[in-house]
N, C-alpha and C positions, 0 to 999 in steps of 0.2 A: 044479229048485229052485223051490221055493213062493214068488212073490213078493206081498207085502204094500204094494197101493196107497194112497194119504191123499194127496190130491189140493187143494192151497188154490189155489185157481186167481180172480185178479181178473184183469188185463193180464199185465203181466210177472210177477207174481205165479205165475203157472202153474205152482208146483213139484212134478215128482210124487216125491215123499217115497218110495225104496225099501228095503225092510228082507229080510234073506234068511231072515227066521223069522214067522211068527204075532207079531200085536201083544202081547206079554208084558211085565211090567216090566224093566225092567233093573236086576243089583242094582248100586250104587253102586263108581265106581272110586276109587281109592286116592288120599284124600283130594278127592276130590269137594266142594267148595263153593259156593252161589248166593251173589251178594252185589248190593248195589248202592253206587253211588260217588254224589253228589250234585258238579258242577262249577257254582261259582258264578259268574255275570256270565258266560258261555259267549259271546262274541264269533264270528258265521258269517261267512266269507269277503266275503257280502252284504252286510256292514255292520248288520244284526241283530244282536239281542243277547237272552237269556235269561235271566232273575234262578236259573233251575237250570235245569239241563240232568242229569238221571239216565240213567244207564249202567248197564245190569243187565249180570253177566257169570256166568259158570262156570269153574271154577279145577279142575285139576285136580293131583293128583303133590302137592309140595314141592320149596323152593325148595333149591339145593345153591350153595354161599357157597363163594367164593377165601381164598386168607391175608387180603386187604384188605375184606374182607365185603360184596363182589360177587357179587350172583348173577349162577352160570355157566350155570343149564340151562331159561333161558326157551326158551317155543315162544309163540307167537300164532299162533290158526286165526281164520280172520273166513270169514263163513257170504257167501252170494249174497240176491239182492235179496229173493226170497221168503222166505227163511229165517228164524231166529234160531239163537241159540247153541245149541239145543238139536237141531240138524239134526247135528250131531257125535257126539253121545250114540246115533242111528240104528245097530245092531245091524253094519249094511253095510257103517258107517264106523270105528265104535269098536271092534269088535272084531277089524279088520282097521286099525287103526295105535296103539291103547293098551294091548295087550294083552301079556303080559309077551312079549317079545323081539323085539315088533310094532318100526317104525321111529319109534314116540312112545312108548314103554314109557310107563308113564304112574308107574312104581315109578325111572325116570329122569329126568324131565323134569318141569316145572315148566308145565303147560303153562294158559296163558290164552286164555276164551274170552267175548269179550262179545258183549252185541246190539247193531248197530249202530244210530244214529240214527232214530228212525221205526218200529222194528221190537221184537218178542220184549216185553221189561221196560223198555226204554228208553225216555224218551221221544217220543211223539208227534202229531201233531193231534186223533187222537179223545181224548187225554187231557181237550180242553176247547177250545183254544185254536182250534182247526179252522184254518182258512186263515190267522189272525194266528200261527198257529206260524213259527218262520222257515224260510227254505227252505233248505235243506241241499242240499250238493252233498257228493262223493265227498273234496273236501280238509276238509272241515270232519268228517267219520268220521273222519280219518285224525287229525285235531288231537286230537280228545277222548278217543279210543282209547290216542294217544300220552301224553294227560296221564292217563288211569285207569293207566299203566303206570308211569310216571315219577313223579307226585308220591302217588300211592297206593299202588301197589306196590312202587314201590322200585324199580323197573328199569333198571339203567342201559345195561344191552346185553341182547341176545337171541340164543339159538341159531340162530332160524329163525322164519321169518314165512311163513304157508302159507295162503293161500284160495283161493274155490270161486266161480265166476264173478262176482257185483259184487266178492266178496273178492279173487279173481284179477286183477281189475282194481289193486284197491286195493294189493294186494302188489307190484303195478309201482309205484306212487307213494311207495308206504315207499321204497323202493331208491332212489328220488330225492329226497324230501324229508329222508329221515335218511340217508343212506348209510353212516354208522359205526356205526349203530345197532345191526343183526347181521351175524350171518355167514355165513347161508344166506338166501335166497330160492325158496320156488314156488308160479309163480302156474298153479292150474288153471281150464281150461274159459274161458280170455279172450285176450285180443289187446291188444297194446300201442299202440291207436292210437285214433281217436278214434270215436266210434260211429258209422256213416252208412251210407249204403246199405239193405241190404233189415233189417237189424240196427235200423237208427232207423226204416225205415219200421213195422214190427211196433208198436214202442213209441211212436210217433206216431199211431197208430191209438187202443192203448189212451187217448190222454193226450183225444182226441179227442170220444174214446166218450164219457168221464166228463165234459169240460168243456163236451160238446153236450146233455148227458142231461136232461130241463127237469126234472126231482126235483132236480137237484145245486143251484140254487140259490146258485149261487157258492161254495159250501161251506157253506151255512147253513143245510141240510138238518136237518130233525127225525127223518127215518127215512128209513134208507140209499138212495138212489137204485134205481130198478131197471131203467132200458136197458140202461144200457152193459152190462151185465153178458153179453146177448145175444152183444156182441164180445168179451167175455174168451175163450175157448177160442182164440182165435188164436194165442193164444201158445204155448199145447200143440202147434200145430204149427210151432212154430219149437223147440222147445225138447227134444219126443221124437221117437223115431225113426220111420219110416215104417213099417218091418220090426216093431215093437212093434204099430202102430197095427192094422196089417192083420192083424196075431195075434190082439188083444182083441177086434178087432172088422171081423169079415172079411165082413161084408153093413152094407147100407145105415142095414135096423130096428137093427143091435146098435150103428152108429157112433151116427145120434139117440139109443139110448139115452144112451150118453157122453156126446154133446151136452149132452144133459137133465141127467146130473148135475152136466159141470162148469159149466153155466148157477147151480145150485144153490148148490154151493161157490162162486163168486166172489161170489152174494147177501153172502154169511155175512159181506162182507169190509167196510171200513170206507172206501167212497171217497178219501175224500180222502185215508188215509193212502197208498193205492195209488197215488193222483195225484202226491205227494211223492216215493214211493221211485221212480216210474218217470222222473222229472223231476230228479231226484237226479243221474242220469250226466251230465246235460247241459256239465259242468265235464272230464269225463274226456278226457285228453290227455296220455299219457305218451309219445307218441313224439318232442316236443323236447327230452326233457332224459336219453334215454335211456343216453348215456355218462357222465352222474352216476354211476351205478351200481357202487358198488364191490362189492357182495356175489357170494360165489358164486350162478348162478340155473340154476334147473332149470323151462323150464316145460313144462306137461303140455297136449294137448288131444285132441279127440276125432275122428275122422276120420267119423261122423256127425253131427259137432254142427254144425245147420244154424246154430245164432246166433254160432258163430266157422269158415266154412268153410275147410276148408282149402286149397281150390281158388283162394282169394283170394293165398296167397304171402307173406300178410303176418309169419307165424314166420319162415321160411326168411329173409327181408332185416332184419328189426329186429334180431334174434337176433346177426345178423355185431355189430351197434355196441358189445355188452356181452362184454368180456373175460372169456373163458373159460366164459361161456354156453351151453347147448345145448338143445334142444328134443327136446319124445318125443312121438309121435302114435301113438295108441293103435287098432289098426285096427278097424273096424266089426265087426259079425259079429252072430246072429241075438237073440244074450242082451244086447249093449249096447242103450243108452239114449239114446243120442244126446247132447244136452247135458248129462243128466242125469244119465249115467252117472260123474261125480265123486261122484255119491252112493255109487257102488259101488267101496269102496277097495280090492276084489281087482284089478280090470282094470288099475290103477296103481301100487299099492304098491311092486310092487318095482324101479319106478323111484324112486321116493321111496328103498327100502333101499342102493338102489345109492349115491345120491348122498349118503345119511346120511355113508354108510361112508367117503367120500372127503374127509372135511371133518376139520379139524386136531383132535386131542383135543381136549376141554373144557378 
């Protein structure tokens, strides 16, 4: 298989972007929509507050209405820290769960897909505002997310709520802040606990890099910082596999070359919104309110993924607290990716199919 890298790499940022074809357009899925929502007076957790807060998103399918004119066939996907909405549309991923008789047919399902906070179309510091922007944390995604569903779309339940590491994260918090909201749950490539260990040390580094960098200027920088940028690749090795690494680049000269580019790509990237999204998790804690959880959950992880190891134990004990819960660990091998291999919707999908099929009609 030909893989196609695109590498945005600042701190956590480090996402490698894999597609299982040459960069080509994709033609548009069925009923395909970009839109944006304007939320006004946007109240942060922080006690901040925004006169708009914009939410860019992508809609997929149509909406399919009960006798009482309920939509019955929502889905929401939320992307990972480096992402946006458009990390879904990925050839690796869309054609492997939108595709007609895929497990998100997309000719079924109604499915929603926005940029969270900080990221993609959405608002975020480089818009203007730089460090007086508010600081967002992972409950305040989950609020605005909630209200572009609810009082813009109409939503008042969901089939299924599905993300990919911050989103994985975040799809543990829907299952506790809304619990009747839907009726599936899976959260891939994350762990239901709070971030710490070698997991906060990686992204305390980047937060470091940036906040020690003398360009950064408290964020008041005229043109983008350029040290920390040095320590961005750290996070490509928490994030891909080792077995990857030593393929691309199996002497010292080819790994510096890498160095060199993803020094390059984290240039391109916008400090302080990096500073934000990595600073973002610091709220994440879902393992006290873990028996909220009323939805069926299915979660997925990686048995290379260095930034949720599995050697920690921590699926196997959370997992018992949520009724009827189960967990799938997807074994290593020379073609995964390690954290990143959530972008690869073959290695998982049909855990996802299996668990579609066991969930009550619509």
């Amino acid at each position: 298989m030909k893989l196609f890298y695109r590498r945005y790499l600042g701190f956590v940022a480090a996402a490698v972007l894999l597609t299982a074809m040459p960069a080509v357009a994709q033609s548009p899925w069925p009923g395909q929509r970009e839109s944006d929502v304007v939320l006004k007076n946007f109240g942060f957790a922080s006690g901040e507050t925004l006169p708009e807060l914009k939410i860019h998103y992508i809609t997929l399918g149509s909406a399919k209405r009960n006798a009482a004119g309920d939509v019955i066939n929502g889905v929401l996907l939320l992307h990972g820290t480096s992402g946006t909405s458009k990390n879904w549309l990925q050839p690796t991923l869309a054609n492997e769960l939108f595709a007609p008789g895929a497990p998100l047919d997309a000719n079924k399902y109604f499915i929603v897909i926005p940029d969270g906070i900080g990221r993609g179309g959405s608002s975020k510091p480089s818009d203007g505002l730089r460090m007086a922007f508010p600081h967002y944390r992972y409950v305040d995604m989950v609020k605005a997310t909630h209200l572009l569903l609810t009082e813009h779309l109409g939503l008042k339940h969901l089939r299924l709520v599905l993300g990919t590491s911050m989103g994985g994260m975040q799809a543990w918090m829907w299952g506790e802040m809304h619990p009747d909201f839907m009726d599936a749950l899976v959260p891939v490539a994350s762990q239901p606990i709070a971030i710490s260990g070698r997991n906060w040390m990686y992204r305390r580094i980047g937060i470091e890099a940036i906040r020690n960098d003398p360009d950064w200027k408290d964020g008041n920088y005229q043109k983008n910082p350029t040290h920390y940028v040095y320590a961005a690749p750290i996070s490509a090795l928490m994030t891909e596999s080792a077995v990857h690494f030593q393929k691309v680049a199996p002497s010292r000269e080819a790994m510096d070359t890498l160095y060199r580019q993803m020094v390059e790509q984290a240039s391109k990237l916008d400090a302080n919104n990096q500073l934000y999204a990595i600073e973002a998790v610091m709220d994440y804690d879902p393992s006290k309110d873990l028996e909220k959880i009323k939805a069926r959950l299915l979660a997925i992880n990686f048995a290379d993924d260095e930034v949720n190891p599995p050697e920690l134990g921590v699926m196997e004990r959370e997992i018992k607290r949520i009724a009827g819960a189960r967990f799938a660990l997807v074994p290593a091998s020379a073609t995964t990716h390690g954290h990143y291999t959530y972008n690869l919707g073959a290695f998982w999908k049909q855990h996802l199919v299996d668990f579609m099929n066991e969930l009550p009609p619509m």
